[in-house]
NUFI-918672 format. One line per 2 residues: number of its first residue (from 1); their letters; for each residue x, y, z of C-alpha. Coordinates in Angstrom, 1 decimal. Layout:
BEGIN
NUM> A> X Y Z  ...;
This chain:
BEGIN
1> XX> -65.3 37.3 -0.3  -63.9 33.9 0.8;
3> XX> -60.1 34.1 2.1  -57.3 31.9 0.0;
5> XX> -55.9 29.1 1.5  -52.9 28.7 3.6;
7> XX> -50.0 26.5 2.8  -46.8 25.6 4.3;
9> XX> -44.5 23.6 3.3  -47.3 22.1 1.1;
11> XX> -49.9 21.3 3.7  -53.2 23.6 3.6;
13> XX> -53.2 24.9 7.1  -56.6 27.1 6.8;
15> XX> -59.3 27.9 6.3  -61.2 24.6 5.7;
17> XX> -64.2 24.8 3.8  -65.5 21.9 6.1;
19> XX> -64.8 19.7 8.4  -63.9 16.7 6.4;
21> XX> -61.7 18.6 4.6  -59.6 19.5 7.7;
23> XX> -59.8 16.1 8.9  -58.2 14.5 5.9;
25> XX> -55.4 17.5 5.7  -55.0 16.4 9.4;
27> XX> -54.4 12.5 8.1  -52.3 14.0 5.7;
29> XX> -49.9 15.3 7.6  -50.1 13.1 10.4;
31> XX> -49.3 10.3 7.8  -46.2 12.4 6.5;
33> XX> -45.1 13.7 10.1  -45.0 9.5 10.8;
35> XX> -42.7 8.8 7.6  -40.2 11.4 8.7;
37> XX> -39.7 10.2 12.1  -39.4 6.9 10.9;
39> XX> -36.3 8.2 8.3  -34.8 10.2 11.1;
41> XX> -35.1 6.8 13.4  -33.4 5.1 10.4;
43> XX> -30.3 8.1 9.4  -29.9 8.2 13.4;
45> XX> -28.9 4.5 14.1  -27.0 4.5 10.4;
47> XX> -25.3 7.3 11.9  -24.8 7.2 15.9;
49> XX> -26.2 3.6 16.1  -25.0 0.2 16.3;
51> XX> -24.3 -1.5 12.9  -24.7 -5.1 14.2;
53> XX> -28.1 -6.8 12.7  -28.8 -8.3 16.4;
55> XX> -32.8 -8.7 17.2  -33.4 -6.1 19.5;
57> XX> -35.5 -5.6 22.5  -37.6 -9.5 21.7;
59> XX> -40.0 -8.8 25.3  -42.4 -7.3 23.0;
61> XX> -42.4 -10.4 20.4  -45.3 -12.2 23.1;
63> XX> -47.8 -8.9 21.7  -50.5 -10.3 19.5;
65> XX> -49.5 -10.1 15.7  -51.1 -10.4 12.2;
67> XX> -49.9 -14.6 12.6  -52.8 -14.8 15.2;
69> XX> -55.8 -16.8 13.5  -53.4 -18.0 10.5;
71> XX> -54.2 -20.1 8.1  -52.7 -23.7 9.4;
73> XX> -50.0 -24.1 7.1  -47.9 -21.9 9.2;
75> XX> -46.2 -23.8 11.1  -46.7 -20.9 14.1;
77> XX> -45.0 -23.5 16.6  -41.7 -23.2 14.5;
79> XX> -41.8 -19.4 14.4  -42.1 -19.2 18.1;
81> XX> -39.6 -21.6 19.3  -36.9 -19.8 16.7;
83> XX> -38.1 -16.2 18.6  -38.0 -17.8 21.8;
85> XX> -34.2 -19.7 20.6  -32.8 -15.8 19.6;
87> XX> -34.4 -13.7 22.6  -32.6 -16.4 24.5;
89> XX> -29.2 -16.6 23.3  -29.6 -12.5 23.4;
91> XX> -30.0 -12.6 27.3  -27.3 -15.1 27.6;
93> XX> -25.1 -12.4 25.8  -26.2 -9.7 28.0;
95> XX> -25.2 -11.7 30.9  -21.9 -12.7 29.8;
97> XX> -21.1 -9.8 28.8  -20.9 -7.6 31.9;
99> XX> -19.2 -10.6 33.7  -16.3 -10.2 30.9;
101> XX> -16.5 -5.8 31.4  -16.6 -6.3 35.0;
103> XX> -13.1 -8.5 35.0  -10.2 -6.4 34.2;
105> XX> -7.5 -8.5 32.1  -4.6 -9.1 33.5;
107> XX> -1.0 -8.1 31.2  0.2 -10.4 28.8;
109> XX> 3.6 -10.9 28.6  6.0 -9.7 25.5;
111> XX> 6.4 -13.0 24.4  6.6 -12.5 20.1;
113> XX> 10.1 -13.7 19.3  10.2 -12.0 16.4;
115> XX> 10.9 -8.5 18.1  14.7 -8.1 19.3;
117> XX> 15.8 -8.0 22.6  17.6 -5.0 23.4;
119> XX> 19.1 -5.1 27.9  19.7 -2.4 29.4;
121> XX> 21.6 -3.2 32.8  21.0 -1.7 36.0;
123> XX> 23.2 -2.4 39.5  22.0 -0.7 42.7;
125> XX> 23.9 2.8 43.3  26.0 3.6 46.1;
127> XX> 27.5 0.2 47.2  31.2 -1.4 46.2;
129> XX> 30.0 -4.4 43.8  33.2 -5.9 45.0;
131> XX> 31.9 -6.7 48.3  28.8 -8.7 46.7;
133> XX> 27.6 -11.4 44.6  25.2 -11.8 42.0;
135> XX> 22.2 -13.9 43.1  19.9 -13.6 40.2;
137> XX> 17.9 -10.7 38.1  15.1 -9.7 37.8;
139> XX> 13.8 -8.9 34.5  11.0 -6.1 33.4;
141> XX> 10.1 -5.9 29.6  8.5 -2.7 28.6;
143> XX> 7.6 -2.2 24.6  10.2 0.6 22.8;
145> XX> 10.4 2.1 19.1  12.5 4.4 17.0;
147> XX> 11.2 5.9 14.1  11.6 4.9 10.5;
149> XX> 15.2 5.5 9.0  16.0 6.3 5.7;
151> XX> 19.0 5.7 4.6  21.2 5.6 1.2;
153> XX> 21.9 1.0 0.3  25.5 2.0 -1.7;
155> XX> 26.2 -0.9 -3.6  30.0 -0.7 -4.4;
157> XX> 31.4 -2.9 -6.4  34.9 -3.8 -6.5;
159> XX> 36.5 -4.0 -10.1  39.3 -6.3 -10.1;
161> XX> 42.7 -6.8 -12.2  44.4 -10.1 -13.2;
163> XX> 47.9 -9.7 -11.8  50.5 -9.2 -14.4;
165> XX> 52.5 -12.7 -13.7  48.8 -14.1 -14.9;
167> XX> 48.2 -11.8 -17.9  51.5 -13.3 -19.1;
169> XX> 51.3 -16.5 -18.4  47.8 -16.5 -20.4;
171> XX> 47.4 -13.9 -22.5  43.8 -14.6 -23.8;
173> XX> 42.3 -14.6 -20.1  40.2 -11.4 -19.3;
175> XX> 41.9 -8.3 -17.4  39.5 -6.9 -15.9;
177> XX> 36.6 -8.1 -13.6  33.6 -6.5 -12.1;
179> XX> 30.7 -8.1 -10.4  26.9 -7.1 -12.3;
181> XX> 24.7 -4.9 -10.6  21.9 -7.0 -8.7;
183> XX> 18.3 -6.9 -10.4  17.1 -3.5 -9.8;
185> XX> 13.0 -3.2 -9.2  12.9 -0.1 -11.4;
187> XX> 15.9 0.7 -14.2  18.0 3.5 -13.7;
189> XX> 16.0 4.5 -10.4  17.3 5.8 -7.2;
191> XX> 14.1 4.2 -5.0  15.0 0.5 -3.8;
193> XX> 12.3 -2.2 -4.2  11.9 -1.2 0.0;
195> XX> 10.7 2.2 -1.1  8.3 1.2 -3.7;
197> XX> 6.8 -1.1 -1.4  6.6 1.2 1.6;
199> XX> 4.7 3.8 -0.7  2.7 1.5 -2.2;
201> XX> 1.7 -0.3 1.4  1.1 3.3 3.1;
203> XX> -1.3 4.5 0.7  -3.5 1.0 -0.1;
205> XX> -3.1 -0.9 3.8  -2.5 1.7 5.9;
207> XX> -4.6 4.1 3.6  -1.9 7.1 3.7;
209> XX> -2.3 9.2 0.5  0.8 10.2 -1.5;
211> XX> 0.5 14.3 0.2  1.2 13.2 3.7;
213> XX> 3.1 9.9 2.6  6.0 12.9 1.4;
215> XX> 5.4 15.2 4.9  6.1 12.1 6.8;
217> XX> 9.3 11.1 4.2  10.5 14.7 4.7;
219> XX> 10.6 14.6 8.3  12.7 11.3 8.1;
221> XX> 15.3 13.4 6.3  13.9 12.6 2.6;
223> XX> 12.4 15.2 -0.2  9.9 13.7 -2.7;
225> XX> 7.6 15.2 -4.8  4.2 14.1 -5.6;
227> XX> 5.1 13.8 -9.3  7.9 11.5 -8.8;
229> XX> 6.0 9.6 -6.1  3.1 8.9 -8.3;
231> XX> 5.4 8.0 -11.4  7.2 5.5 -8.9;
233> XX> 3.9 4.0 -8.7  2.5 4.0 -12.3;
235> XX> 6.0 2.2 -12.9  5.6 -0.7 -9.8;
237> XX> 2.1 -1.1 -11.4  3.1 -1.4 -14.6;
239> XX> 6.0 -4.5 -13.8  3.7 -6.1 -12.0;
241> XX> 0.8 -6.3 -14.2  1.1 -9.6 -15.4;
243> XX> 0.3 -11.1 -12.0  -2.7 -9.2 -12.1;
245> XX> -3.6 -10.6 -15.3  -2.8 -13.9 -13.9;
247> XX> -5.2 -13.4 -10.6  -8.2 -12.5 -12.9;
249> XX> -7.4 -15.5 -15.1  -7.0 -17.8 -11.5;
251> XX> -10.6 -16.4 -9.8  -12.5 -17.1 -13.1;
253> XX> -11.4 -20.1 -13.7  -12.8 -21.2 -10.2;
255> XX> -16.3 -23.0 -10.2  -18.0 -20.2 -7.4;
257> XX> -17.5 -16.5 -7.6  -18.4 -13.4 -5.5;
259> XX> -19.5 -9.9 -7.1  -20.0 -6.9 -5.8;
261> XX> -19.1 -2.7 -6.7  -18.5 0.1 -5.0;
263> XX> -17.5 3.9 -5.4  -15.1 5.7 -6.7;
265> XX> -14.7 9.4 -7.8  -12.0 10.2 -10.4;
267> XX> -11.2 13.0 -11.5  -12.8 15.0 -14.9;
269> XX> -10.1 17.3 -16.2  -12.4 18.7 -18.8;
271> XX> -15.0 19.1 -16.5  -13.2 20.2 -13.3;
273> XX> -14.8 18.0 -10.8  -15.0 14.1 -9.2;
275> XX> -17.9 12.7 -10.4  -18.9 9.5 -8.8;
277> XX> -17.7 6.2 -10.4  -17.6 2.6 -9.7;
279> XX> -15.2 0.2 -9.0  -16.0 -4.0 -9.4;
281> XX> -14.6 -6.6 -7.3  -14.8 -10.1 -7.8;
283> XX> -13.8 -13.1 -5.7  -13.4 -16.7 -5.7;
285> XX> -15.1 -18.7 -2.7  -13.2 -20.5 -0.4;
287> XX> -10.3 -18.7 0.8  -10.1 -16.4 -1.6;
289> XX> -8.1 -14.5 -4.2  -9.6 -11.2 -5.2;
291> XX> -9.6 -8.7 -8.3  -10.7 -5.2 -8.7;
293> XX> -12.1 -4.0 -11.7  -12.4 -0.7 -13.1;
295> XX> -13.9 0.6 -16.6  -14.7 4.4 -16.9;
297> XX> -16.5 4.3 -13.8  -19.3 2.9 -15.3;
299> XX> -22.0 0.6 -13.0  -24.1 -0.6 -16.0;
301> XX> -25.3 -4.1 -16.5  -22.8 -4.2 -19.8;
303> XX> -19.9 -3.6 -17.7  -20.5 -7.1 -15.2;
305> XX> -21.9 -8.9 -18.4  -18.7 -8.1 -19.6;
307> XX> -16.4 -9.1 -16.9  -18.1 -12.1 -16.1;
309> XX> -20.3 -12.8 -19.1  -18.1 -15.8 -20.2;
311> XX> -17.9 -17.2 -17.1  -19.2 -20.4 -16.0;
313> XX> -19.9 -21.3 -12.4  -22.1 -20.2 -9.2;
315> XX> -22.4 -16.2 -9.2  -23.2 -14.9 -6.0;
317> XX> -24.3 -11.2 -5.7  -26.4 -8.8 -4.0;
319> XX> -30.0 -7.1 -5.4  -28.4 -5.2 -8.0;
321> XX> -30.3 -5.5 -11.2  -27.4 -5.3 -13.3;
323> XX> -26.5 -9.1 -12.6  -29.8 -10.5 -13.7;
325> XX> -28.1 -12.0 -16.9  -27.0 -14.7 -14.8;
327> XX> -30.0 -16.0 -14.1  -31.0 -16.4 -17.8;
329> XX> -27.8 -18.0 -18.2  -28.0 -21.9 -18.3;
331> XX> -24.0 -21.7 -17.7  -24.0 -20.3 -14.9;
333> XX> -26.1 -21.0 -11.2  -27.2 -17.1 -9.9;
335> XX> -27.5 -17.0 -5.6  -28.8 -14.2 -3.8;
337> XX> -27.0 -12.7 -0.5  -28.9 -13.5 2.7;
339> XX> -27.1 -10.9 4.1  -28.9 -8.1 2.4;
341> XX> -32.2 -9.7 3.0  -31.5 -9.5 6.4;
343> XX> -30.8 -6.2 6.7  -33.8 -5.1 5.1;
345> XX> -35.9 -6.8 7.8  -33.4 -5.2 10.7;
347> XX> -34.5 -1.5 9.3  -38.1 -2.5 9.8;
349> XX> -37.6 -3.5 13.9  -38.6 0.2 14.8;
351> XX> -41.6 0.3 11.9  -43.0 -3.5 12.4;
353> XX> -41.2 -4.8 15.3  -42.8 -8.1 15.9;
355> XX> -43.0 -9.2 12.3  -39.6 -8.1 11.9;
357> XX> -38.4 -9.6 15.0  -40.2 -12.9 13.9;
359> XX> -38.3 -13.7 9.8  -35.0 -12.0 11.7;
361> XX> -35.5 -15.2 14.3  -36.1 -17.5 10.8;
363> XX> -33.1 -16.1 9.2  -30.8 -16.4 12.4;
365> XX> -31.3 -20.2 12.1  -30.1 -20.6 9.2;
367> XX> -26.7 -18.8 10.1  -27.1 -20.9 13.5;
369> XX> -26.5 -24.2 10.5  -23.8 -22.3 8.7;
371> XX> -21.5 -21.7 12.0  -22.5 -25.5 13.3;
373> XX> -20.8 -26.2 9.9  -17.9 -23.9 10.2;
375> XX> -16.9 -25.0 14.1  -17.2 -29.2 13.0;
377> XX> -14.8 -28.2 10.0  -17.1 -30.0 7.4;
379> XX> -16.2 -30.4 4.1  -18.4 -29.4 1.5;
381> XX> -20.4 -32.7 1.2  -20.6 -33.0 4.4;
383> XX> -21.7 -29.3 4.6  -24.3 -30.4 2.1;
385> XX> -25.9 -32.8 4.3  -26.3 -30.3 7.2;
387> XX> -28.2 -27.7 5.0  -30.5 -30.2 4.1;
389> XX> -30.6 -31.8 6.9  -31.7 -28.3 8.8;
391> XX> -31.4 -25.8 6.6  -34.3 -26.8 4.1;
393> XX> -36.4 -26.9 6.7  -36.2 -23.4 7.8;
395> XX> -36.2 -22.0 4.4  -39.8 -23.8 3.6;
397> XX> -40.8 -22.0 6.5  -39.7 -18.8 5.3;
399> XX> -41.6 -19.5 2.3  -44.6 -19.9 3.8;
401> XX> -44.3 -16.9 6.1  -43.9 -14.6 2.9;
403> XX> -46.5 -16.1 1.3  -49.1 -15.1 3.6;
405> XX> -48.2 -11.2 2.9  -49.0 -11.8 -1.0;
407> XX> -52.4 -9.9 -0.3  -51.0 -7.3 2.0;
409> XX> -50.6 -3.9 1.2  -48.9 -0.8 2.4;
411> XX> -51.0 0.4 5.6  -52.6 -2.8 5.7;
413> XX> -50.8 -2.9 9.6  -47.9 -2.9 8.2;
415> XX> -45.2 -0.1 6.7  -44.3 0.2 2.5;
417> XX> -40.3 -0.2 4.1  -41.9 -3.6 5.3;
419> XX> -43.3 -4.5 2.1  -40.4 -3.6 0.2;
421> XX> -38.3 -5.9 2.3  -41.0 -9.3 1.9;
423> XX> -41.1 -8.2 -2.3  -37.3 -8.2 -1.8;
425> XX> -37.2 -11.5 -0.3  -40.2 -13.1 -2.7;
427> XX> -38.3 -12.3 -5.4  -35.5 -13.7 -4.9;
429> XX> -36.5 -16.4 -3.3  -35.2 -19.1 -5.5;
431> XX> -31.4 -17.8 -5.7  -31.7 -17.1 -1.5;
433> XX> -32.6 -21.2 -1.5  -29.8 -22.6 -3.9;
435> XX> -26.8 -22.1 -1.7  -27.9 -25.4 0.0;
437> XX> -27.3 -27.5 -3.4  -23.6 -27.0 -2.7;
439> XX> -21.4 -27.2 0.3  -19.1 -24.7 -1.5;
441> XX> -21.7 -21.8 -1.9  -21.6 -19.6 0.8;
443> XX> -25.1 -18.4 2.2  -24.5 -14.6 1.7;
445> XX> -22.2 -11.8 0.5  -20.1 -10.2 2.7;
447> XX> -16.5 -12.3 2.4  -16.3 -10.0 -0.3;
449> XX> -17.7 -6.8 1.4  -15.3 -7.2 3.7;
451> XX> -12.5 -7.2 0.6  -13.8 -4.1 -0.2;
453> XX> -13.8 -2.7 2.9  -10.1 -1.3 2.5;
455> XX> -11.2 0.5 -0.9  -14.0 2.1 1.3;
457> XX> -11.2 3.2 4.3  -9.0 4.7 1.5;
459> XX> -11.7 6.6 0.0  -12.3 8.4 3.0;
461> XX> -8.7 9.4 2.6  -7.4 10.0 -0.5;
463> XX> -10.8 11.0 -1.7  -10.6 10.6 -4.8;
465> XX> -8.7 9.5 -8.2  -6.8 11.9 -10.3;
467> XX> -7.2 9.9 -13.3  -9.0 7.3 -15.5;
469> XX> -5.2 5.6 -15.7  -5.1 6.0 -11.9;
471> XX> -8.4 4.7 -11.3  -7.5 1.8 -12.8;
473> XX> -3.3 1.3 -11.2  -5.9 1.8 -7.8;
475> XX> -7.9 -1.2 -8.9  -4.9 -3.4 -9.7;
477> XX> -3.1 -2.3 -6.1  -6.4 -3.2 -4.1;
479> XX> -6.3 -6.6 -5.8  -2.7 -7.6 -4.7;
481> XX> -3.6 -6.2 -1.0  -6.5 -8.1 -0.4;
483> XX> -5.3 -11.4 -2.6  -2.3 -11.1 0.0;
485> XX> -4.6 -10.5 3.5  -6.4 -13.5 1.7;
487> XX> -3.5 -16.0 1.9  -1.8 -14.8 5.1;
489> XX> 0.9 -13.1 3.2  3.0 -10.2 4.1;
491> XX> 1.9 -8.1 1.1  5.1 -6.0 2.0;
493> XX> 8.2 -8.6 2.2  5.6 -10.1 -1.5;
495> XX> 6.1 -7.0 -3.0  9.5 -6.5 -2.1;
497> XX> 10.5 -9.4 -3.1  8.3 -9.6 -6.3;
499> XX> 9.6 -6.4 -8.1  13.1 -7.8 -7.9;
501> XX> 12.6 -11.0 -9.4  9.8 -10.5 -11.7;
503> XX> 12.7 -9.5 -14.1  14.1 -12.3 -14.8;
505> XX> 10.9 -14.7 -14.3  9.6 -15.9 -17.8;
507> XX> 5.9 -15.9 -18.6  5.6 -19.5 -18.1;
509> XX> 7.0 -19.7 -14.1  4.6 -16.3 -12.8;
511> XX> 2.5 -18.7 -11.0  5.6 -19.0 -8.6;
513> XX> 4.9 -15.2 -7.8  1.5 -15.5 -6.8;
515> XX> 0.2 -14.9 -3.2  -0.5 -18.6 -2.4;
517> XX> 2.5 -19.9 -4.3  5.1 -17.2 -3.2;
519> XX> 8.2 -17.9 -1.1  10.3 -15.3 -0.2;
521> XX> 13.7 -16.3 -2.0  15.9 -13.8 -0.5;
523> XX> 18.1 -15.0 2.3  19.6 -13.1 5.2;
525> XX> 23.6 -12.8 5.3  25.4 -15.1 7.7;
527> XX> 26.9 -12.7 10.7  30.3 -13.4 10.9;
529> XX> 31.1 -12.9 15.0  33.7 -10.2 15.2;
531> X> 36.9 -11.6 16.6;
């Protein structure tokens, strides 16, 4: 009677019937044992590694590869000379770069005249000062701080009575005067707009949730609770919703826009737990005003349609199928993010490394265009004529090179994470190619990955959202932040400044409030020198 088979982990490790049989079980699991190290290769660098998409280690790039004995319409020249370009400049880096570890900077100076000056004065010690004269000083600046203060703003108001002589002389003049109270952020509450603002700055620049916001308040002498904290901010996001409204209105009324969405648990009372949810950004290019969108925590295709279904302009967005209404529509002009095509072609360096190394050396030239653009401070037509200039040139190339996989397959000498990345790229081909039509269009994604790079800090934080109506106050909050780091705007003197004059501003003069329109009306009091 013939023994049953052995399996682990489900892999038949004996008995074979023959020796084929153990031979392709052998294939098998060698094929599977090759796909794991590759993922732990992959989770290891995501985790412990670098995150810059440098080509690494290029000394291996003169190995033969599958462009050897290419059809001619490579241009295998090209490919070589951009290789040769980037393993070149990388060596140059190395270089400089233990020069500039090996030098220790020297101190810079205190030299911000913004900070106050405060001199302490030191004479030597055991010597009559009578029987000397000063010759000079020698100054030493060192950086101090004292801790926050908290204290109570009393605003007394003095009432005031017409003296009698007056009252008779005109009987009809009023008695009694009393100055109004000054515009108050929130009505009938005991937080100052300099409180609101500090909460709401902690928690969405500095990414300090509400619980140790009030254990840091406490030790500055102040008891809050969480409820009244978090009703303090419903009510700053509630006055200061219109400008939201009005920063949507601005960025889709612009003629380029970036999309892009990331996570964001909320809370499910009825369900007792944080599911995951999404949160939408979307930016105008250029400098860049920002909003955050947020709608049930929902990443469908009907929620972007939505939020940018009536717009009209360039789109520019990552792989995400949910945006593929914008290339059916004739409105609007749909560009891919070389950014994530990149990175695709960086996780294959330890799987394929010369092919990888070779469209990463492509790709890098076209960025090589983009900063020759930025440091001459083109305009956009001018911008224009660079791309197409050097730009074009390179992408035809690209072309080409992913052309010549169209009849490769997965194990064909190559990986199916390498495939994935040139059916990635093949795809999209025609919205990675468009940002040249426009000196405007911006030849990847990430200006607005890095906008939502604070939402991504504070999630670590705060964790979550406790509600659908928080969810969406957090969206609103982000947007002002980021509009504000945008603009080169103190988001904390805007705010201040905002909630106390947003009251009497009518709907017609908002655009005054506005990041890139704001200035700070409040004026410091004159010091009168004591006499």
């Amino acid at each position: 009677m013939a023994s049953s088979a052995i399996e682990i982990m489900g892999f038949k490790v004996g008995p074979f019937e023959s020796l084929e049989e153990a031979n392709a079980e052998y294939d098998r699991l060698k094929e599977s044992f090759v796909n794991l190290f590759r993922k732990n290769v992959w989770l290891t660098r995501k985790v412990f590694g670098k995150q810059s998409e440098k080509i690494l280690n290029l000394e291996t790039i003169d190995e033969p590869t599958l462009f050897d004995g290419l059809e001619p319409e490579i241009d295998r020249e090209s490919i070589d000379a951009a290789v040769e370009e980037a393993r070149a400049e990388e060596e140059s880096g190395k270089e400089s770069g233990a020069k500039v570890k090996a030098k220790r900077p020297t101190r810079v100076p205190v030299t911000n005249p913004d900070l106050r000056v405060e001199v302490v004065d030191i004479y030597p010690e055991g010597i009559d000062l009578s029987e000397y004269d000063e010759v000079g000083v020698v100054d030493t600046d060192t950086l101090a701080i004292r801790p926050a203060e908290i204290y109570i703003k009393r605003i007394r108001r003095h009432r005031m009575v017409l003296k009698s002589g007056k009252q008779m002389e005109d009987p009809d003049r009023k008695v009694f005067e009393i100055a109004p109270l000054p515009q108050a952020a929130l009505h009938k509450s005991m937080a100052s707009e300099s409180l609101l603002a500090d909460i709401f700055i902690k928690k969405f620049l500095y990414h300090i949730p509400f619980n140790r916001q009030i254990r840091i308040y406490s030790e500055l002498g102040l008891e809050l609770s969480e409820t009244t904290m978090c009703d303090w901010f419903a009510a700053v996001c509630t006055k200061i919703r219109p400008l939201y409204e009005a920063i949507r209105s601005h960025v889709l009324s612009q003629r380029g826009i970036h999309i892009d969405e990331s996570t964001l648990p909320v809370v499910d009372s009825e369900k007792h737990c944080a599911p995951k949810g999404y949160i939408w950004a979307v930016r105008e290019m250029g400098r860049g005003a920002v909003f955050f969108h947020y709608e049930h925590g929902s990443r469908a295709g009907a929620v972007a349609k939505g939020l940018i279904g009536s717009y009209e302009g360039a789109v520019m967005s990552d792989g995400y199928e949910g945006y593929g209404f914008c290339e059916l529509d004739p409105f609007k002009v749909a560009l891919s993010c070389w950014a994530h095509t990149r990175r695709n072609f960086y996780e294959c360096l330890e799987s394929d490394p010369e092919k990888a190394k070779e469209i990463l050396a492509l790709i890098r030239k076209l960025y090589l265009v983009e900063r020759e653009a930025k440091d001459k401070g083109l305009d956009h037509e001018q911008t224009k004529a660079l791309r197409m200039e050097k730009s074009v040139p390179v992408l035809d190339l690209i072309s080409s090179w992913l052309d010549s996989f169209t009849t490769k397959k997965a194990g064909d000498g190559v990986s199916k994470a390498f495939m994935d990345a040139v059916s990635y790229a093949s795809t999209r081909m025609a919205k990675l190619r468009r940002y040249v039509e426009d000196g405007l269009y911006p030849i990847d994604n990430t200006a607005i990955e890095r906008d939502i790079r604070g939402l991504a800090v504070g999630r670590k934080n705060y964790l979550f959202c406790g509600s659908e109506k928080a969810a969406e106050r957090t969206a609103m909050a982000y947007s002002f932040i980021e509009t504000c780091k945008a603009y080169g705007v103190d988001s904390r003197k805007w705010l201040e400044d905002v909630l106390v004059r947003i009251g009497n501003t009518k709907d017609e003069d908002l655009q005054t409030l506005l990041p890139w329109n704001w200035v700070d009306s409040r004026v410091s009091p004159t010091l009168v020198p004591a006499t």
